[in-house]
N, C-alpha and C positions, 0 to 999 in steps of 0.2 A: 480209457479209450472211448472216442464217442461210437454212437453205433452209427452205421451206414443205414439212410435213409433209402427204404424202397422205390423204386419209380411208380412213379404216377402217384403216389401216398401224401397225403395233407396235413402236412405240420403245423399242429397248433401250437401257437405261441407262448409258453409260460407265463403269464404277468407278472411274474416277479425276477424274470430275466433284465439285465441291467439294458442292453439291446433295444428292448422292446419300445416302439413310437408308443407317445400318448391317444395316438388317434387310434391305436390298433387295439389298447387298452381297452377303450371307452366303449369298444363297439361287443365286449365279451361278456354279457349278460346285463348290457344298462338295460334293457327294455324289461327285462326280468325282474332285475333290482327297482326300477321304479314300480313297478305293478306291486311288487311284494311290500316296498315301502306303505304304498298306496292302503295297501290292507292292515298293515300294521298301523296306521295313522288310525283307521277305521274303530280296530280294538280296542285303541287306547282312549278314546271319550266314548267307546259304543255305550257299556256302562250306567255312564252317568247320564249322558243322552237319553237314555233309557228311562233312568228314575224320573227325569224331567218331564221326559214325553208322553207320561203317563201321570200327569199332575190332575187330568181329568180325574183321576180313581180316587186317587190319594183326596185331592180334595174334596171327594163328595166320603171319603172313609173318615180321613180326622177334621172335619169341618173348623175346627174350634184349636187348631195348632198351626194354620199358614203351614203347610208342607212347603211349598212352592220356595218358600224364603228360609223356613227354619232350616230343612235339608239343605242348601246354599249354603247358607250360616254356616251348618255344621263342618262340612267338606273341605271349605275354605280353608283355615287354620291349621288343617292337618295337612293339608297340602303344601302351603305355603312354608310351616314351618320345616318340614322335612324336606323340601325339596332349599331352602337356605343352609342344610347340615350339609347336604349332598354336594351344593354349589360349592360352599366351603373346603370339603375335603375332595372334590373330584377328581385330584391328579392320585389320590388313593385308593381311589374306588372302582373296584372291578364293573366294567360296562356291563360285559356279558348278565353276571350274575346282576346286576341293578334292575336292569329289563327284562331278565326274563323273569324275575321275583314279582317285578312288576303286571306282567302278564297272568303270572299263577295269581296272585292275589286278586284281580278283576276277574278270572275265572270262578275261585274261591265265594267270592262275594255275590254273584249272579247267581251260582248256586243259592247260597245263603238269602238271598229276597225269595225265591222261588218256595224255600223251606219255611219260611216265618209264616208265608200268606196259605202255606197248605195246611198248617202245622194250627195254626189258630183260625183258617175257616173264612178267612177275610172279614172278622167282627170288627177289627180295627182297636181301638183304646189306647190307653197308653204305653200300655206294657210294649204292644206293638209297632207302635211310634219311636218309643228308644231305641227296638230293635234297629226299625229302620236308618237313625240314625247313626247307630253306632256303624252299618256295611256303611253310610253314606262317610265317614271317618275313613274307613277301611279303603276306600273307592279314592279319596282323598293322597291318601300315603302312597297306594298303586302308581296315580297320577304323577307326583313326584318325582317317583319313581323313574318309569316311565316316559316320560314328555321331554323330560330335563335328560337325560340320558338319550335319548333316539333325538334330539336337536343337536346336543352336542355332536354325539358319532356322526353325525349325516353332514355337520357344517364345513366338517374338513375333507369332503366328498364334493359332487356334482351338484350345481344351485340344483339341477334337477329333482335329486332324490328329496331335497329337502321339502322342495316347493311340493313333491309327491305326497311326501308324509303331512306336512300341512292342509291339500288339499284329503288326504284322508282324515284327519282329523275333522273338519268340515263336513266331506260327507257323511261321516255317522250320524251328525245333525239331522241331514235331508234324510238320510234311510231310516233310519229311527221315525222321521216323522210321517214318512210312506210308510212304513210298517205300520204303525199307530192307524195309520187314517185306514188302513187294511184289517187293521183288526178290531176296532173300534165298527167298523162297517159291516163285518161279519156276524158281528154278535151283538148287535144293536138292535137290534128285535129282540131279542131271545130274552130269559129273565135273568138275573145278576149276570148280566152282557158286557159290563163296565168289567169286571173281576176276572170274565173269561178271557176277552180279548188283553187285560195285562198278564195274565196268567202265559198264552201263550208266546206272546212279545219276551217276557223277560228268558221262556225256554228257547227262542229263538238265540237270541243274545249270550246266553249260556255258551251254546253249541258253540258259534263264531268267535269268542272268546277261547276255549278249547283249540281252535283252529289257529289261532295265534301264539299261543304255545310252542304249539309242532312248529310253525313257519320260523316263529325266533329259533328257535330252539337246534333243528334240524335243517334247514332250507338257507338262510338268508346266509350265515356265515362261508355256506360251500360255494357260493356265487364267486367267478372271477374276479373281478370291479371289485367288491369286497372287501376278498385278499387283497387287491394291487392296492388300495389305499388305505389300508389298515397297518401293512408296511412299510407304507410309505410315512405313513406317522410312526409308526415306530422307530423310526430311522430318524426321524424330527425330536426324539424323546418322549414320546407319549408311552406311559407306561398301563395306559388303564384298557388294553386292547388287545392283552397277549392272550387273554383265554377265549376272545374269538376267533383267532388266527390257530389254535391249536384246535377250536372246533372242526375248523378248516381245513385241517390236516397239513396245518405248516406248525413244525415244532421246531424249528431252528433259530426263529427269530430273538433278538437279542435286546432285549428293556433297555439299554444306558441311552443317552444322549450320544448322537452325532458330534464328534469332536471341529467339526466344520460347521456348526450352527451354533451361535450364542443363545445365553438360556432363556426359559420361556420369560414372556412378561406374565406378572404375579397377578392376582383378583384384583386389584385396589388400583395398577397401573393400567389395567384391560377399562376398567369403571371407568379411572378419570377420562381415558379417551374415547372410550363410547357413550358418555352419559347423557346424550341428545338421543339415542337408539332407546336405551334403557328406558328415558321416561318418555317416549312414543311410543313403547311397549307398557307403561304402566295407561297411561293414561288413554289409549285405543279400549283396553278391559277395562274399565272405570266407567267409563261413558257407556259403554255397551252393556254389562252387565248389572248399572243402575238404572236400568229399563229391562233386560231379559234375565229370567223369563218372569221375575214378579209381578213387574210393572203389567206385563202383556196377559200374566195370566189372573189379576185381582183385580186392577185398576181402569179395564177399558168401559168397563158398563155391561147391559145387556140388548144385543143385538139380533138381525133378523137371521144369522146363520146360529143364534143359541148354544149349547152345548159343544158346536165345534168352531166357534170362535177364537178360542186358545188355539184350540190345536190348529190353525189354520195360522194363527200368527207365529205361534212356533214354528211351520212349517215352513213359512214363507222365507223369513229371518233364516233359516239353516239352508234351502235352497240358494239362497241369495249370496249367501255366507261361501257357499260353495265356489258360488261362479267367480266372484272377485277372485279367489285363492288363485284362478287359472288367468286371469286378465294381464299378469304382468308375464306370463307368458311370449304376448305381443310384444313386443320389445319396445315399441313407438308409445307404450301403455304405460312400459313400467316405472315409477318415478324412483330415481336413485339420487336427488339431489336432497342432499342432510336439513336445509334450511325448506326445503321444500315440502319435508315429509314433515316439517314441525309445524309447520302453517298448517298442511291439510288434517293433522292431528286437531288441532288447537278448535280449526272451524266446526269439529264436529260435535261442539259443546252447543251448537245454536240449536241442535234435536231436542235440547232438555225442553225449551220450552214450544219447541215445535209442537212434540209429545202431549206434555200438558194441556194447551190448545185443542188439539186435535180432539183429546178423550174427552174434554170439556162440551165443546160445541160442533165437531166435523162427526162426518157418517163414517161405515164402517171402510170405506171404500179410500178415504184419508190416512186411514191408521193401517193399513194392509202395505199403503205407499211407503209409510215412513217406515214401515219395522221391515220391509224389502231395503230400503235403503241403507237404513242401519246395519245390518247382515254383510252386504256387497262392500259396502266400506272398511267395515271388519278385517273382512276375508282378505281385502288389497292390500290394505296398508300393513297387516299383520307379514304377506310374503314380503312384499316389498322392501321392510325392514330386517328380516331373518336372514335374506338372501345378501343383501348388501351389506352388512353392517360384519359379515368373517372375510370378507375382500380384502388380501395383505398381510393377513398373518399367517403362521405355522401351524401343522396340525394341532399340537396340543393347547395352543393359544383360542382358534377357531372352537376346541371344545369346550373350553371354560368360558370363550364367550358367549357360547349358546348355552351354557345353564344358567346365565347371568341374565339373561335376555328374558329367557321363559321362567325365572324367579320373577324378575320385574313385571312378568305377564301375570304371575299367578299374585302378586302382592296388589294388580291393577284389579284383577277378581275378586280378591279378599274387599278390597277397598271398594268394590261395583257393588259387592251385594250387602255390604254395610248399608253404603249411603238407599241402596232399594228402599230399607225403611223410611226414610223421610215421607217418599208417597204418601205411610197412610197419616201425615200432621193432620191433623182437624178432623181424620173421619172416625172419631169414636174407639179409637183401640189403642 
């Protein structure tokens, strides 16, 4: 028997009532679920952002190992291959546990830098150097983890949330690079200044990592929006979703496939039909990451801002990075046409020797333009393509194309910061 509703009393709507309008849905914790996406994008490159944006230290520590490129090197591989087993098996792979594994292990790891460098005193060597490496491994596999999982779950949701978590991935960059110029400013008088200020950057990073935890963990599954579309896949046959939905506090929900839905398309059929998305995804990190941050932080020369000429071009590059992510926002902005996004991928090969030129014979004020540019480019075409390219399919289709997608991103990084080496042909090393 239902109960009788009190007068004047405010019935909230259940989102997983069959009843219920999509508009009434959308409006029960989107602004929440974006914000929180927001952060968790933040978490998930905060990280390695981190190791990056403190290449000033690293490089004046192991002068004679290229930090800047070997930690790249190292990251890549591990990333990439584990995030191709993940792609591979995702209709078996528990989301929840993927992500939040994900999360403890970037918390894990940030600890782990903060230990090595208190632990041996900031001497540097090599014993130290492998450590590094091996978290930059570790950072690697999180990513995987991580990235490829929170695209997937998000693709079969609101373009918003995705476009949210994207732009939080973005701005770790920018805040990472605020933070650096904050800390670096701090303790730039002072004597081993360089050591302090990453000292307290990566305790920072720690903390907010921590804080990502509890949000996946506790917060983001109990959201309305959430639940309604996480049901809503599940009822599409997505089975990789039911231990957020029980996070949730829905335990009824029932794994099989909808007998009114034909079954999903497979990896190989989702490929053949998006393989123009796929390699706009590899080739936007190929270009981009065969100039950042190697190129910016070994091969510019020396200039009249001196020691924070890196960090000013990192900075600039992740600010910039940022703002594209939100451009396709505008609607009149955002390019959704397939042939169109392959063109403007394709043009952005004329920077290789823009770049070159510019380090060769332009001032610093050329090279601030182009690695702004490079960034803003980044950041568009990367929404533009994540966003448009689950348009038409089914939950669980939308989530295997989004591991698909950010595989093809992270194999475009493997492949960026391979080719970084070339740079140094002819200079001696």
């Amino acid at each position: 028997m239902e109960a009788a509703l009190v007068p004047g009393a405010m019935s909230v709507p259940n989102p997983l009532d069959k009843g219920i309008t999509t508009k009434l849905v959308k409006l029960q914790g989107k602004k929440t679920a974006m914000f929180v996406c927001w952060l968790l994008g933040i978490g998930c490159l905060f990280p390695w952002n981190s190791m990056l944006t403190i290449e000033d230290y690293y490089v004046n520590l192991f002068r004679d190992y290229h930090p800047s490129r070997v930690l790249t090197l190292v990251y890549q591989p591990f990333a990439f291959i584990a995030l191709a087993v993940l792609t591979y098996y995702e209709a078996k792979v528990n989301t929840r546990n993927r992500n939040l594994s994900g999360y403890i292990l970037f918390f894990v790891g940030t600890v782990a830098v903060l230990v090595l460098d208190l632990a041996t005193d900031g001497r540097g060597g090599m014993g130290t150097f492998v450590g590094l490496c091996v978290i930059s491994a570790a950072f690697g596999l999180a990513d995987a983890n991580v990235q490829g999982g929170m695209v997937g779950d998000l693709s079969y949701m609101l373009p918003e949330f995705i476009q949210s978590f994207l732009a939080g991935l973005s701005a770790s960059g920018a805040i990472t690079s605020g933070l650096r110029l904050f800390t670096k400013g701090m303790f730039d008088s002072s004597q081993n200044g360089l050591r302090k200020g990453a000292i307290l950057f990566f305790a920072i990073c720690t903390v907010y990592e921590l804080l990502c935890v509890v949000l996946y963990a506790f917060v983001f599954p109990k959201l309305p929006i959430m639940k309604y579309y996480r049901s809503k896949a599940v009822s599409e046959g997505c089975k990789t979703v039911s231990a957020n939905l029980v996070a949730g506090d829905i335990h009824n929900e029932k794994g099989g496939i909808d007998s009114n839905n034909p079954e999903r398309l497979t990896i190989n059929q989702l490929l053949t039909e998006n393989a123009d998305y796929a390699l706009d995804m590899f080739l936007i990190y190929l270009l981009s990451l065969s100039i950042f941050p190697g190129f910016l932080s070994e091969d510019t020369g020396k200039h009249n801002l001196g020691s924070w000429y890196t960090i000013v071009l990192i900075a600039m590059y992740n600010v910039w990075d940022l703002v594209g992510r939100y451009v396709p926002l505008i609607n009149c902005l955002k390019l959704e046409s397939r042939k169109g996004l392959v063109i403007a991928v394709l043009s952005r090969f004329l920077l290789i020797p823009s770049f070159y030129f510019t380090a060769k014979y332009a001032d610093q004020g050329w090279m601030i333009f182009l690695t702004s540019f490079l960034g803003l480019s980044n950041g568009y075409l990367t929404v533009c393509v994540l966003t448009s390219a689950p348009k038409g399919y089914k939950g669980p289709e939308q989530n295997a194309l989004g591991n698909i997608l950010v595989l093809f991103q992270t194999g475009g990084i493997f492949a960026g910061v391979t080719s970084d080496w070339l740079w140094l042909i002819g200079k001696g090393w």
